[in-house]
KEMARLUM-128790 format. One line per field, with one value per residue (C-alpha): residue in three letters; chain; x, y, z; residue number from 1. Coordinates in Angstrom, 3 decimals. Layout:
N
type ALA:... .
mol A:... .
east X:... .
north Y:... .
up Z:... .
seq NUM:... .
END
This chain:
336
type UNK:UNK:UNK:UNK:UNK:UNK:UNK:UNK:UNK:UNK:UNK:UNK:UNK:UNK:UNK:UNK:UNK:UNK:UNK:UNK:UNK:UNK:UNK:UNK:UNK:UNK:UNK:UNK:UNK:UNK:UNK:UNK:UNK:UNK:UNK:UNK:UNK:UNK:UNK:UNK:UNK:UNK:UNK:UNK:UNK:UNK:UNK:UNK:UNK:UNK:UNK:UNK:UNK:UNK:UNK:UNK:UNK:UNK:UNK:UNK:UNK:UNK:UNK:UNK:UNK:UNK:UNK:UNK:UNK:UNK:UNK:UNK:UNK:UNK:UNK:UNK:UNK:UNK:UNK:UNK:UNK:UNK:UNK:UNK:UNK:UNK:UNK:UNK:UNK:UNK:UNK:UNK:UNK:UNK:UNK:UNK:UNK:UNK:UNK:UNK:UNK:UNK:UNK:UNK:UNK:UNK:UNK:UNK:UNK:UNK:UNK:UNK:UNK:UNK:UNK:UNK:UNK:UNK:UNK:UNK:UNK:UNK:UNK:UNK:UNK:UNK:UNK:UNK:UNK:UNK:UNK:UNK:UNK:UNK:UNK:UNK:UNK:UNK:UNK:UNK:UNK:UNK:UNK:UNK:UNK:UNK:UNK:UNK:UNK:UNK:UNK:UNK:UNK:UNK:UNK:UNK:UNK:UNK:UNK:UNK:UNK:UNK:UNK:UNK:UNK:UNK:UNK:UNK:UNK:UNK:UNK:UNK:UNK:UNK:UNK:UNK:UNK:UNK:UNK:UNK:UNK:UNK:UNK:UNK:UNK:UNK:UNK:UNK:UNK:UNK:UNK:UNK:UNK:UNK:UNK:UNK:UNK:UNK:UNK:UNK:UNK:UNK:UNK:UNK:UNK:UNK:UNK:UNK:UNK:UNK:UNK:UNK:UNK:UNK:UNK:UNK:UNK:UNK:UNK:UNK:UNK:UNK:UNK:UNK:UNK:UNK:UNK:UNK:UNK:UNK:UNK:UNK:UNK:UNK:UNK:UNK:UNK:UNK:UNK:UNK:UNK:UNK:UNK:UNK:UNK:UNK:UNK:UNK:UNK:UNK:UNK:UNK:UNK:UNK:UNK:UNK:UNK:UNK:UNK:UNK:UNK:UNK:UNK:UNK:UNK:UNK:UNK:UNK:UNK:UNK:UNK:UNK:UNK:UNK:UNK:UNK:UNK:UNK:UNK:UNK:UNK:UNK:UNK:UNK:UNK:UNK:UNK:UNK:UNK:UNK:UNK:UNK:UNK:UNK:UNK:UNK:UNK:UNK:UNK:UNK:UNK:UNK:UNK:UNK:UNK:UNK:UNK:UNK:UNK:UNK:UNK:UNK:UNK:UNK:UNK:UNK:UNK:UNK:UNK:UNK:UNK:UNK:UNK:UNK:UNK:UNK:UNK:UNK:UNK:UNK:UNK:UNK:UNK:UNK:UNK:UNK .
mol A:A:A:A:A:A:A:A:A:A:A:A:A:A:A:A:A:A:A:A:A:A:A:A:A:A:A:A:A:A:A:A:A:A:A:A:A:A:A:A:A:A:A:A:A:A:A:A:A:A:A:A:A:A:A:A:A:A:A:A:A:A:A:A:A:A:A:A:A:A:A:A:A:A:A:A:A:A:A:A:A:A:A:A:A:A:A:A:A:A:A:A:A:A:A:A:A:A:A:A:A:A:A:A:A:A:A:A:A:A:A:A:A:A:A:A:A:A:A:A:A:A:A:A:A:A:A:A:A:A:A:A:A:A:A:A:A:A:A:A:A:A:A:A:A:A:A:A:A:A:A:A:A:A:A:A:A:A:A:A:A:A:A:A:A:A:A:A:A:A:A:A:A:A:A:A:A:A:A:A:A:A:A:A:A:A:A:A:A:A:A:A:A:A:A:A:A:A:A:A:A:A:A:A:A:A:A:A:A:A:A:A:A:A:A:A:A:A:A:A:A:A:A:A:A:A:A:A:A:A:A:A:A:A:A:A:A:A:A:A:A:A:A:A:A:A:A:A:A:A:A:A:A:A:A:A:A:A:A:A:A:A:A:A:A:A:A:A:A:A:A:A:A:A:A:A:A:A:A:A:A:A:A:A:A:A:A:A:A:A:A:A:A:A:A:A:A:A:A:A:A:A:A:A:A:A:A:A:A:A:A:A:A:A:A:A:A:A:A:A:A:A:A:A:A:A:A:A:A:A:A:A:A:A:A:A .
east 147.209:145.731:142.167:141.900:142.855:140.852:137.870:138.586:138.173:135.891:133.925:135.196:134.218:130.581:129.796:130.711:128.464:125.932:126.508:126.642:123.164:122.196:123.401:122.195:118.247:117.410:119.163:116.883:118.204:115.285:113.920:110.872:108.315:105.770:104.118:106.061:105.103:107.171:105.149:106.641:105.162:103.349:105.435:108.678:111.707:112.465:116.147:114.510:112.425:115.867:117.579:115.009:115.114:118.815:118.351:115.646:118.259:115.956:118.310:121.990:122.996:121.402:123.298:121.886:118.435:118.024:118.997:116.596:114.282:115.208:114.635:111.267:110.278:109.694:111.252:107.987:105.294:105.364:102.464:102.532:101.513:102.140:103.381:103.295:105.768:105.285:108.566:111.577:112.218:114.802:115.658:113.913:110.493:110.758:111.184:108.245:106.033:106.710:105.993:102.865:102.000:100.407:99.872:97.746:94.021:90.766:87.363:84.610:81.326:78.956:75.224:72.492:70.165:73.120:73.975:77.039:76.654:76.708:80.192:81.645:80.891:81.829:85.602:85.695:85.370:87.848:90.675:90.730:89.373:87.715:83.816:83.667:86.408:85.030:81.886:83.779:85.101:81.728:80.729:84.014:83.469:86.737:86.799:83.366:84.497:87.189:85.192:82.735:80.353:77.243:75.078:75.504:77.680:78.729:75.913:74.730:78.125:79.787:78.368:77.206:80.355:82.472:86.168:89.555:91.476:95.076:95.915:97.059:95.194:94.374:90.493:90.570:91.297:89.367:86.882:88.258:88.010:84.491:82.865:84.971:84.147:79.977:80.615:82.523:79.262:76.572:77.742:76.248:72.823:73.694:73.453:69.408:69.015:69.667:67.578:64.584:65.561:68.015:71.323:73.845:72.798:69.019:69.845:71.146:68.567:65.733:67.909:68.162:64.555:63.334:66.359:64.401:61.383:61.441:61.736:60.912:62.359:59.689:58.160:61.407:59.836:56.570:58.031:59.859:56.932:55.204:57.734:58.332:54.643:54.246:57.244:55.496:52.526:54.334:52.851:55.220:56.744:55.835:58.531:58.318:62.356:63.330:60.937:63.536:66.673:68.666:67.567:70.223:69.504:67.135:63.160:61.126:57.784:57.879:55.166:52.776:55.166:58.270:55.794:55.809:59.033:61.177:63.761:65.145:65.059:61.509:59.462:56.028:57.326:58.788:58.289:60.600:63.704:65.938:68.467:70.587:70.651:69.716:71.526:73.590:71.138:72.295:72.092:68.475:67.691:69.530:68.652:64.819:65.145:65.986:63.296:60.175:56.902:54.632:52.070:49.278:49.943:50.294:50.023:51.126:51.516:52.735:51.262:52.835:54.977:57.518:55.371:53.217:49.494:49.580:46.791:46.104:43.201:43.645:40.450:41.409:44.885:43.127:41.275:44.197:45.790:42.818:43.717:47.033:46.428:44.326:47.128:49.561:47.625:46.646:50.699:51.560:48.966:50.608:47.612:48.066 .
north 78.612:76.173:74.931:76.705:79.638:80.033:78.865:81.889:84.237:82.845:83.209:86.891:87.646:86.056:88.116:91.260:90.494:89.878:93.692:94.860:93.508:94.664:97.948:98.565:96.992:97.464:100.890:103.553:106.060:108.747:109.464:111.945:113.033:113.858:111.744:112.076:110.226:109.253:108.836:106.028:107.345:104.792:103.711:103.650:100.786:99.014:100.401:103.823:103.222:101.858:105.162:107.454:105.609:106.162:109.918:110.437:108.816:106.178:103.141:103.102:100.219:100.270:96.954:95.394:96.239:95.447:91.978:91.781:93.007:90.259:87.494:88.794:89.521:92.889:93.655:92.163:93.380:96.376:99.330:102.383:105.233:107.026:105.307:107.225:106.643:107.986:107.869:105.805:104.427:101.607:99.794:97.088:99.039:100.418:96.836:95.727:98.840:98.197:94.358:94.958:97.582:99.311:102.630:105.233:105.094:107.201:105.089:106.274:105.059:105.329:104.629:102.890:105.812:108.334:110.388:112.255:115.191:113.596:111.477:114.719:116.496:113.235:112.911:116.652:116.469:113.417:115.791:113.541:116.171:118.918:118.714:120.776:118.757:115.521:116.890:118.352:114.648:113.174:114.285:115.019:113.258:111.252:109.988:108.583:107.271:105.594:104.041:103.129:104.818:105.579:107.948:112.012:111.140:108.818:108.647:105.523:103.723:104.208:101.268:101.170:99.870:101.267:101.521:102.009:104.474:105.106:108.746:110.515:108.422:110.674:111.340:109.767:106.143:106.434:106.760:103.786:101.648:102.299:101.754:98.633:97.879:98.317:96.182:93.273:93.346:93.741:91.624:88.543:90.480:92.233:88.961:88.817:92.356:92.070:88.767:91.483:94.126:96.293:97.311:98.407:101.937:101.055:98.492:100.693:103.934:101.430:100.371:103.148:104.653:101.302:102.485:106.007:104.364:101.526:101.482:98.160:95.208:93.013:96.122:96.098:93.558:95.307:98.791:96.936:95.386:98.618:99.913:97.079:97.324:100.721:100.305:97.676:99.662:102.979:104.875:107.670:106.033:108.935:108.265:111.089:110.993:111.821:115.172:116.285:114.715:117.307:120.039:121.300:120.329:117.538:117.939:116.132:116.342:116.166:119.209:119.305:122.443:119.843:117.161:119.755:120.892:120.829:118.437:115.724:113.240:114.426:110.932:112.857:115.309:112.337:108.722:105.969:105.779:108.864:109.523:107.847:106.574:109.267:107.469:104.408:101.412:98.895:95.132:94.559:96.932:95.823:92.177:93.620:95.840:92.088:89.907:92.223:90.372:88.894:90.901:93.580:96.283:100.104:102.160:102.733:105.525:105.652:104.596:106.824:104.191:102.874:101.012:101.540:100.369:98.912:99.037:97.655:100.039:103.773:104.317:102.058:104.143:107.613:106.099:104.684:108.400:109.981:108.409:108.862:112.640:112.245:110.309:113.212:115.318:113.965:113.358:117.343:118.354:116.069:113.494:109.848 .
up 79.654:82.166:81.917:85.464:84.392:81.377:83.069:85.503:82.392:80.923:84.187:84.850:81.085:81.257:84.812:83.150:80.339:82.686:84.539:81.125:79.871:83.544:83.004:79.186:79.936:83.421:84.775:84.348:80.958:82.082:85.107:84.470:87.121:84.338:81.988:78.404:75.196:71.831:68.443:66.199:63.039:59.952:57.719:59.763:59.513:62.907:62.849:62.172:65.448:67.547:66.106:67.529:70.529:70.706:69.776:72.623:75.367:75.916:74.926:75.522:72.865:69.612:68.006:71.286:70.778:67.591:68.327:70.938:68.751:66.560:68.890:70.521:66.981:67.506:64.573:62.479:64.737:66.648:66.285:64.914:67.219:70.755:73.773:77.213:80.018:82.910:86.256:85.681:82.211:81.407:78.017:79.214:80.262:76.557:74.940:76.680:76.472:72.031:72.402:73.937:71.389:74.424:72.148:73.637:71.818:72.159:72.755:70.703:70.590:67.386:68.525:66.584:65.413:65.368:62.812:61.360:62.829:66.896:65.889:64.621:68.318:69.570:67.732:68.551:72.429:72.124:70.520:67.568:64.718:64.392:63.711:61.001:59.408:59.942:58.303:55.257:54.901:55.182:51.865:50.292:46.673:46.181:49.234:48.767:45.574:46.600:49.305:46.517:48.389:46.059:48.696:49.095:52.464:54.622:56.852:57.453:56.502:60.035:61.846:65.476:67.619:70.058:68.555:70.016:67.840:67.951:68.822:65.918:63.388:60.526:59.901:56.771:58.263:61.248:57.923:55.800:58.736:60.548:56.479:56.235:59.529:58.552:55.585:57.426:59.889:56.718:54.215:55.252:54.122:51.151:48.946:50.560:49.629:46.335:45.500:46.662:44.866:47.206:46.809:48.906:49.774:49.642:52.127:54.613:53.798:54.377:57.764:59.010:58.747:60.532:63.400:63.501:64.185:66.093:69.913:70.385:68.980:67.966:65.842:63.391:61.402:60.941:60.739:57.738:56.315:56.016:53.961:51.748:50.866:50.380:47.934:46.114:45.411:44.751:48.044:49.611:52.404:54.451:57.098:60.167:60.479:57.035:57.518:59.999:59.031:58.063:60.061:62.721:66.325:67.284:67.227:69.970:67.830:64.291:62.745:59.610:58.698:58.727:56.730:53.786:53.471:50.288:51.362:48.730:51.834:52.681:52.070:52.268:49.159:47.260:46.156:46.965:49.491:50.446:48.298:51.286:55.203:57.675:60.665:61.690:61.471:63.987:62.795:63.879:61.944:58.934:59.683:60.084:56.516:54.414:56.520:56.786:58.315:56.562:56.870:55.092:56.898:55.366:58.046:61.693:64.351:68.221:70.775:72.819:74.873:72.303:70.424:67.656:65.927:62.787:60.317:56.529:55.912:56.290:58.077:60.804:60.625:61.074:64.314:65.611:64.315:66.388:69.440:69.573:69.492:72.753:74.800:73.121:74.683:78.195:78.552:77.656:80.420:83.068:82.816:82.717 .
seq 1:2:3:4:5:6:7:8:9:10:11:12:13:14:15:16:17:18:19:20:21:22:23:24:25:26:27:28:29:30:31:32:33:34:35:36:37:38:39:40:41:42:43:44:45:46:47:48:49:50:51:52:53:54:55:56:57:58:59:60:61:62:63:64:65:66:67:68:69:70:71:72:73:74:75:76:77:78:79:80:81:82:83:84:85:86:87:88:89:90:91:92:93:94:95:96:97:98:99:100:101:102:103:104:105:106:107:108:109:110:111:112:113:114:115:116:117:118:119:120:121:122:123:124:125:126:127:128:129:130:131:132:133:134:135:136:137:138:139:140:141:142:143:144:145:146:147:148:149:150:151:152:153:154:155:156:157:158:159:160:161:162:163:164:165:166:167:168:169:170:171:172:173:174:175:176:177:178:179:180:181:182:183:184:185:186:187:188:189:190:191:192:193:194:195:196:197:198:199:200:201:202:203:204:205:206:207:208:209:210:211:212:213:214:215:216:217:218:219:220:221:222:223:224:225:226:227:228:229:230:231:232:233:234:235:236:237:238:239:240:241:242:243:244:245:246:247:248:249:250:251:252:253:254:255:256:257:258:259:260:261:262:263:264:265:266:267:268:269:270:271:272:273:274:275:276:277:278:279:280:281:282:283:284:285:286:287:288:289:290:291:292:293:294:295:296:297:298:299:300:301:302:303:304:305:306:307:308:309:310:311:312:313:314:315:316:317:318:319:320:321:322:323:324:325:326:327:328:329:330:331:332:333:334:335:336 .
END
């Protein structure tokens, strides 16, 4: 054969590669005027992925994508989940759709001072789970076991942060990753906790009853200090929001009839903290619960504006009590 000649085929040959790649990655295998979505479920090979792509009609040459998948290094790093298309859909649009792991995920925010019962509505007006299920898995016992979770739920363990989560993630992850999430974010504190005399679950009680009650940010401290005294000399804490916590709905104004009630998280019935958090402290708080002020104080009550009066002496606290009753007052009959 002449060199001519065989550079002729070997021309011919390499254009109708070219139509062929053409053909296999960029002609459309689906054209849909709806949106349509394929799940590529945890836990499944590569090739099993290229297969169901095959099966759906959404690839024409599995040998080919796989060693495409091979070079882009798809084969090593592509996310588990569901990917929408929506129009025309090639090979190609598919390859790139998996490389970018462009899966479809639910936003869901957790806010500081939140509690378990507001992320359940939350997850449930998302589609994600059901509220009552999320609730059942909130205390479910193994699960807090295996989380090494020493608290009757896990309130207070799913920390403040908005997360992306992948559609279809099963409630029990979305779980394992918010508390490992809270424990990436607090465990530059927990070593300080300990050295005065908190653990894990203390830590993050004490956190979050500072969240309940602060409004203003310069306050945490002092809210804090309050606590760690009355601690140290054995006083109820005598905290307004554990009264209430776990009473369905929310309460504007916390009663004398809520004060008394038999609730194990009721500070005003018993000594010491709860027997855990009663929201999601954010990391002021946290920060706030391991570096209290340094300062005398036993007592404090609103103001009425966000921030509070702070008092060492309980006299001074029943004047300061006195007049916040009066402003109460003067702002329920419209009077500034």
């Amino acid at each position: 054969m002449k060199r001519k000649d065989a550079l002729i085929i070997a021309g011919f040959l390499f254009l109708v590669g070219i139509i062929y790649l053409y053909i296999q990655l960029f002609v459309p295998v689906r054209v849909a005027h709806d949106r349509f979505e394929i799940l590529v479920p945890k836990g499944m090979s590569f090739r099993a992925v290229v297969e169901m792509l095959y099966e759906k009609r959404l690839i024409r040459d599995r040998n080919l994508f796989i060693i495409l998948g091979r070079i882009t290094g798809l084969d090593r790093k592509f996310r588990y989940g569901y990917y929408e298309f929506i129009g025309s859909v090639s090979p190609a649009d598919v390859l790139r759709k998996l490389l970018s792991g462009d899966i479809e995920e639910y936003e869901i925010t957790v806010v500081e001072g939140s509690t378990i019962a507001d992320l359940a509505v939350s997850l449930e007006e998302k589609g994600i789970v059901k509220r009552e299920r999320f609730l059942e898995l909130s205390k479910d016992r193994d699960l807090l076991k295996e989380l090494s979770i020493d608290a009757p739920s896990l309130e207070g363990y799913l920390f403040p942060a908005t997360y992306r989560i992948p559609k279809g993630t099963d409630a029990e992850d979305i779980i394992r990753f918010m508390v490992n999430t809270t424990r990436r974010f607090i465990s530059p504190y927990v070593e300080r906790a300990a050295e005065i005399g908190l653990n894990e679950r203390e830590l993050l009680t004490l956190a979050s009853i500072i969240e309940k009650e602060a409004r203003v940010d310069h306050e945490r401290p002092l809210i804090s200090a309050v606590y760690h005294n009355r601690l140290k000399k054995g006083m109820k804490l005598q905290a307004d929001p554990t009264a209430v916590y776990d009473l369905k709905g929310t309460k504007k104004f916390v009663t004398r009839k809520d004060l008394l009630r038999r609730s194990r998280y009721n500070t005003y019935i018993h000594k010491g903290l709860p027997p855990g958090p009663i929201a999601a402290p954010g990391l002021k708080s946290i920060i706030a619960a391991v570096s209290p002020a340094d300062v005398p104080y036993l007592y404090f009550v609103s103001n009425n504006d966000g921030t509070h009066t702070f008092s060492v002496r309980f006299d001074e606290h029943r004047l300061a009590v006195k007049e916040y009753i009066k402003k109460k007052r003067l702002s329920e009959n419209g009077k500034p």
